[in-house]
C-alpha positions in Angstrom: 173.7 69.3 -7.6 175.4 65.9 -8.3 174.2 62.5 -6.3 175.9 59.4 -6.4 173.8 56.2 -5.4 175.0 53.1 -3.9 172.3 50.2 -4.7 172.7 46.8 -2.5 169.2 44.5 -2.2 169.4 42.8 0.6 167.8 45.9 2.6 165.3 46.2 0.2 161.5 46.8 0.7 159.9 43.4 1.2 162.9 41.2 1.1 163.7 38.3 3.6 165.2 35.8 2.0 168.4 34.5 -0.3 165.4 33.6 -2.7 164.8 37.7 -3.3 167.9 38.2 -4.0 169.7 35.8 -6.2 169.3 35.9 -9.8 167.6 32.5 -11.2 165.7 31.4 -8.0 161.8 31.3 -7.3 161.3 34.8 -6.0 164.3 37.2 -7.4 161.9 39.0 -9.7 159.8 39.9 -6.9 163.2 41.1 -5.1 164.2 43.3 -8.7 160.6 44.8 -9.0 161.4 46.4 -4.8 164.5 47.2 -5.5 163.7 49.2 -8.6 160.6 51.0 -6.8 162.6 51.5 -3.8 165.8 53.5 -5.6 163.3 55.1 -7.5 161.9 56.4 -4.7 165.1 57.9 -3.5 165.4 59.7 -6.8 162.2 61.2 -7.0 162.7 62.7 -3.0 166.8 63.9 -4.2 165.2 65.8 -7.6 162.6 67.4 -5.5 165.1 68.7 -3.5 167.0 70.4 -6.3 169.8 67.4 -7.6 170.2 67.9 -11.1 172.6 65.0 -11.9 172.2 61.5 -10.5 174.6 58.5 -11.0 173.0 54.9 -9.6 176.0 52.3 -9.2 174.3 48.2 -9.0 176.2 47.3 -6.0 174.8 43.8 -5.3 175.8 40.0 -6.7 176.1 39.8 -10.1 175.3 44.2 -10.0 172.7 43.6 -13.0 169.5 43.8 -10.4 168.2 46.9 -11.7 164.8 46.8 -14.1 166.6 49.3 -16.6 163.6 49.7 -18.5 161.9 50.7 -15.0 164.5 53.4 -13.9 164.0 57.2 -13.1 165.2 58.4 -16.8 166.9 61.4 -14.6 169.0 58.7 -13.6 172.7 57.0 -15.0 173.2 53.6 -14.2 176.9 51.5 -13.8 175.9 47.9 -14.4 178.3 45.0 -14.5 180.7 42.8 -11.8 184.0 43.7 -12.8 184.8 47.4 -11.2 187.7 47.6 -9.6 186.2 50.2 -6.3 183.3 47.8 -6.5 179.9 49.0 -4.4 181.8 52.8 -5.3 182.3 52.5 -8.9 181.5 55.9 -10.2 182.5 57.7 -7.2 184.6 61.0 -7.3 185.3 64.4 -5.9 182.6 66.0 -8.3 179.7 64.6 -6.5 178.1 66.2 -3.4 176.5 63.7 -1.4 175.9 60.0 -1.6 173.1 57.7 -0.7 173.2 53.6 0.0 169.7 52.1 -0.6 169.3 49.0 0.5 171.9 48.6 2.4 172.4 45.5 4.9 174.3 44.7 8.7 177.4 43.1 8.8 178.3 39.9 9.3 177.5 38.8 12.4 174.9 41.5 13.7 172.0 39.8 15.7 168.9 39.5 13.6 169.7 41.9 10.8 168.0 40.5 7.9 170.6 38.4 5.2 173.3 40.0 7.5 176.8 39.7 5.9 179.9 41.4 5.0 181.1 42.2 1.1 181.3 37.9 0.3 178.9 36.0 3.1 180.5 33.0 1.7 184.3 33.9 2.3 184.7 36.4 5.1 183.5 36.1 8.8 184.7 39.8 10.2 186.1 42.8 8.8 187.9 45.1 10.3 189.2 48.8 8.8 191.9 50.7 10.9 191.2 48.3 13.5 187.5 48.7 14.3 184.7 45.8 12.7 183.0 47.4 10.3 180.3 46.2 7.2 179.6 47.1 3.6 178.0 50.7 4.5 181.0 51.8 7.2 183.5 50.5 4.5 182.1 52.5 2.0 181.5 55.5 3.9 185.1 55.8 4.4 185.9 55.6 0.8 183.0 58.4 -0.1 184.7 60.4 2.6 188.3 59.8 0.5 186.8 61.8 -1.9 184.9 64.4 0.6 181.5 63.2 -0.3 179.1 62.7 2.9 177.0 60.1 2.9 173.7 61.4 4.2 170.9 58.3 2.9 171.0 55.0 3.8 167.8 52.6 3.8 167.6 49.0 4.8 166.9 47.1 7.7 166.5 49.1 12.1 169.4 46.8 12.7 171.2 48.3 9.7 170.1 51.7 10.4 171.4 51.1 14.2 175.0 50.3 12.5 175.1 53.0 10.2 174.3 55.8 13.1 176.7 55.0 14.9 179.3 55.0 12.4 178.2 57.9 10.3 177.4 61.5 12.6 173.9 62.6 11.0 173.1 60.7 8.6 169.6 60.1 7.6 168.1 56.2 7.7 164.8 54.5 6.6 164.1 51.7 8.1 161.8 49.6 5.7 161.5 46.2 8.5 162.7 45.1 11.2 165.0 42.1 11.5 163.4 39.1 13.5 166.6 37.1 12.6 169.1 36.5 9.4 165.5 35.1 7.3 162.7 36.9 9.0 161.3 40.4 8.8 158.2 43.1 10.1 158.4 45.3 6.9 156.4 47.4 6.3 154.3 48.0 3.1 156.1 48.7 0.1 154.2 51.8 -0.7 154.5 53.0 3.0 158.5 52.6 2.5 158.5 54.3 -0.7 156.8 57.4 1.0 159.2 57.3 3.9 162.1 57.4 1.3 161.0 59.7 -0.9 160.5 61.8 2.3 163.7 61.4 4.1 165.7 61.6 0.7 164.4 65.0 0.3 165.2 66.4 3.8 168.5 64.2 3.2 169.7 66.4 0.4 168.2 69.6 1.8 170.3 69.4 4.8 173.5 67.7 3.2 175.8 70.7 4.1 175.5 69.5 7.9 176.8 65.9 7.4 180.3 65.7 7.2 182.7 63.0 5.2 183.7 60.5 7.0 187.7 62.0 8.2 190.1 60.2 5.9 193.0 58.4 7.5 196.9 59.3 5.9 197.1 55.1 6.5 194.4 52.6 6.6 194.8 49.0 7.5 192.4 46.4 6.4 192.3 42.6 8.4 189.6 40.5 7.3 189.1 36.9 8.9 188.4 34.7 6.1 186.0 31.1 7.3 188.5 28.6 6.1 192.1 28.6 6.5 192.7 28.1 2.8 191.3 31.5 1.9 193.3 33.6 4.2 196.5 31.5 2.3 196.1 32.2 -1.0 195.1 35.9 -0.1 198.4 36.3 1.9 200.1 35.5 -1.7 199.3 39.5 -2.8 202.6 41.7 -2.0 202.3 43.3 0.9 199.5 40.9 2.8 200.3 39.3 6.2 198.6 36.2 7.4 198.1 36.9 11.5 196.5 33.7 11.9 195.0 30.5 9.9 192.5 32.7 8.8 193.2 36.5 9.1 194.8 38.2 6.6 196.1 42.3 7.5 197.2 44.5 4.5 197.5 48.6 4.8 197.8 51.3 2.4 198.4 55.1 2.3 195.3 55.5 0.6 191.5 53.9 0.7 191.5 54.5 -3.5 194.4 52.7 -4.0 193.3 49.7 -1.3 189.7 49.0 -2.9 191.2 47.0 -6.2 193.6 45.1 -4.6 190.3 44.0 -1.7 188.6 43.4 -4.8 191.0 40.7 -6.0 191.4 39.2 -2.4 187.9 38.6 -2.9 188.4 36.8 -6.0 191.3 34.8 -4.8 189.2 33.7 -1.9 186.5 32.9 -3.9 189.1 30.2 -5.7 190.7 29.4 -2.4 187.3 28.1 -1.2 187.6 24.6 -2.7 190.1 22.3 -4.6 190.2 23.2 -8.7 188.9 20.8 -10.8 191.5 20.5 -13.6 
């Protein structure tokens, strides 16, 4: 059985704050060392529940987060920024369930720990065929473009709220509880490595009863960027309409063919974001 992984950090065991997670301040070792322990865990729970082949994609920041060293050796790892379906790197039709560890609410979602959507510092809603969705909905849809059911996802209640109500059966761990953006109840780390060691298990055992997300023949994307000059220089790709000062609205036949061009509005509005310095 094949098992492709999704890691982001912000849902991680433990974590609360920007510090955890960003590479170079005071407590982002910390943040690595939970996030290692905590997709370890999932590992462990999927190979005693018979997977055989397990493929880890780094899915947060710089996606370099992982102590390799530390790692399940079961386990393949995709490191690196540059990959053009991004948090899904790795992802295909051969795999037969996926798990997002970690995992975070969208922008906006009261009290859900570091809540964003894909760039914090760029986008202020996203919407996908219409309805507001974050990282894990998003990527959901784009397993379920390849028939793969997502049937894991760990992070924050608030996250595990989102993700129930956007993906029928799926199996959450809750490892805190939001008290707002910078605050959390978590739990012990060893107590949330049990419960996903636990839950990954059951997860895979009963993976036959979660089905892909439905794929849509045409998906529309509109994302509301926070400053007007993002949403401009993103309407510049073929094919992108600007609604509004700030809302951009691009569709495609196909969720595999849409990813890589979200990927460079991303970095457009990362350089739309402030004047170059030449």
């Amino acid at each position: 059985m094949k098992l492709f992984i999704s890691v982001d950090m912000e849902g991680i065991s433990g974590i609360h704050d920007w510090d955890d997670v960003i590479p170079g301040k005071k407590s982002y070792e910390f943040g690595r060392k939970m996030l290692t322990q905590d997709v370890n865990a999932a590992i462990e729970g999927a190979i005693q529940a018979g997977v055989t082949d397990i493929l880890v994609n780094e899915s947060h920041g710089p996606m370099k987060n992982v102590l390799v060293e530390e790692l399940h050796p079961q386990a393949r790892l995709i490191r690196g920024f540059f990959k053009p379906m991004c948090m899904m790197q790795g992802i295909d039709e051969s795999f037969d369930a996926a798990f997002f560890i970690g995992y975070h609410g969208m922008a906006g979602a009261a009290n859900a720990v570091l809540n964003h959507t894909l760039l914090g510092s760029c986008i202020q809603r996203f919407k996908l065929n219409g309805v507001e969705v974050g990282e894990a909905g998003l990527n959901a849809a784009i397993a379920g473009a390849y028939g793969v059911p997502v049937v894991l996802v760990t992070g924050d209640s608030q996250t595990a709220e989102e993700v129930t109500a956007g993906i029928p059966g799926v199996y959450t761990v809750s490892v805190k509880e939001g008290i707002n953006a910078f605050t959390a109840n978590s739990l012990h780390p060893t107590v949330a490595k049990n419960m996903i060691r636990e839950q990954a298990a059951i997860a895979i055992s009963h993976y036959k009863q979660i089905s892909p997300i439905a794929v849509e023949s045409s998906n529309t994307i509109e994302i509301e960027f926070k400053s007007t000059n993002m949403a401009f220089v993103v309407s510049w790709i073929p094919g992108t309409e600007l609604l509004d000062g700030r809302t951009i609205r691009y569709q495609a036949g196909d969720l595999k063919q849409m990813i890589p061009v979200l990927q460079a509005m991303l970095l457009l509005a990362i350089q739309g974001s402030k004047p170059l310095d030449f």
